[in-house]
C-alpha positions as CSV (number, residue, x, y, z in Angstrom):
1,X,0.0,0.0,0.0
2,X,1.3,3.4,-0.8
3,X,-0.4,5.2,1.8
4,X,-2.1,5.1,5.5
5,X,-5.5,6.1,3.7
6,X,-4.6,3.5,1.3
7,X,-4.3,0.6,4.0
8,X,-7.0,2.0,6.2
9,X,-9.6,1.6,2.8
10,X,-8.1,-2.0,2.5
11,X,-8.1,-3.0,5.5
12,X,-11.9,-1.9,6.6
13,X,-12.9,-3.7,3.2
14,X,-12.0,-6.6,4.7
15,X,-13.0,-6.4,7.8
16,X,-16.9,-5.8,6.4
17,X,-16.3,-8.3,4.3
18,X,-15.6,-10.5,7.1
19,X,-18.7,-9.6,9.4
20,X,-20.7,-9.8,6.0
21,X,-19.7,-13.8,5.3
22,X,-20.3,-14.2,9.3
23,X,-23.8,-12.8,9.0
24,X,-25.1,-15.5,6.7
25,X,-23.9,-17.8,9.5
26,X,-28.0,-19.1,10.7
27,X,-27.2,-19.4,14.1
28,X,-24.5,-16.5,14.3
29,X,-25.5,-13.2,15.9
30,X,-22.8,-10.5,14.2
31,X,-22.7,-6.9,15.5
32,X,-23.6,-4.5,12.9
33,X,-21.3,-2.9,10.8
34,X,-22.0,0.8,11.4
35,X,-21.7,-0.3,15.4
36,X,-18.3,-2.1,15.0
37,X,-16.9,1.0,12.9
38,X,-18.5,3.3,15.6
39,X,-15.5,2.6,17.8
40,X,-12.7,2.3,15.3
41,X,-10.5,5.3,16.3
42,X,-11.5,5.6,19.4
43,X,-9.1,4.9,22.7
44,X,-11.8,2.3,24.3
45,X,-10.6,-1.4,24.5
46,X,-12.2,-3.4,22.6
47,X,-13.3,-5.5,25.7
48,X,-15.5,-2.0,26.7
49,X,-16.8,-1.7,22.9
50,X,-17.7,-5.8,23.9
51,X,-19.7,-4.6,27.0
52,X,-21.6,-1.6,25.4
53,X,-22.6,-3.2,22.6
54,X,-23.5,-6.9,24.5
55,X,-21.0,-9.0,22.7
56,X,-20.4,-12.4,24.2
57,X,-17.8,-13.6,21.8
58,X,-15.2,-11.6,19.8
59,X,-12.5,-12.0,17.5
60,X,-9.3,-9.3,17.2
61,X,-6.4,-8.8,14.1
62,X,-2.9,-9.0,16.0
C-alpha cells in the first residue's frame, strides 16, 4: 500500500467483508457494521466496545 489512507480503505474492506460472510452464519448473531466502525478510532478497549454493545464472543487482528 502506498499510503495510510490507502491501508486504512483496504483494510476496513476486509473487515466488512468478514462480518458480511459471518452474517449469513444461521445461528451466528454479528454486531452491525456501522456499530463495529463506531469505535474504530476511538481509545476504548475493545473489551469495553464488547460490553456496550452486549457482545459475548469476539475476534481481534494482531
Amino acid at each position: 500500500m502506498s499510503s495510510d489512507k490507502e491501508q486504512e480503505y483496504f483494510s476496513d474492506g476486509i473487515s466488512e467483508e468478514i462480518l458480511n460472510v459471518l452474517a449469513k452464519i444461521p445461528k451466528l448473531q454479528v454486531t452491525s457494521r456501522s456499530s463495529a466502525f463506531a469505535y474504530k478510532d476511538t481509545k476504548i478497549n475493545i473489551s469495553e466496545v464488547a460490553k456496550i454493545l452486549g457482545v459475548k464472543t469476539y475476534s481481534k487482528a494482531v
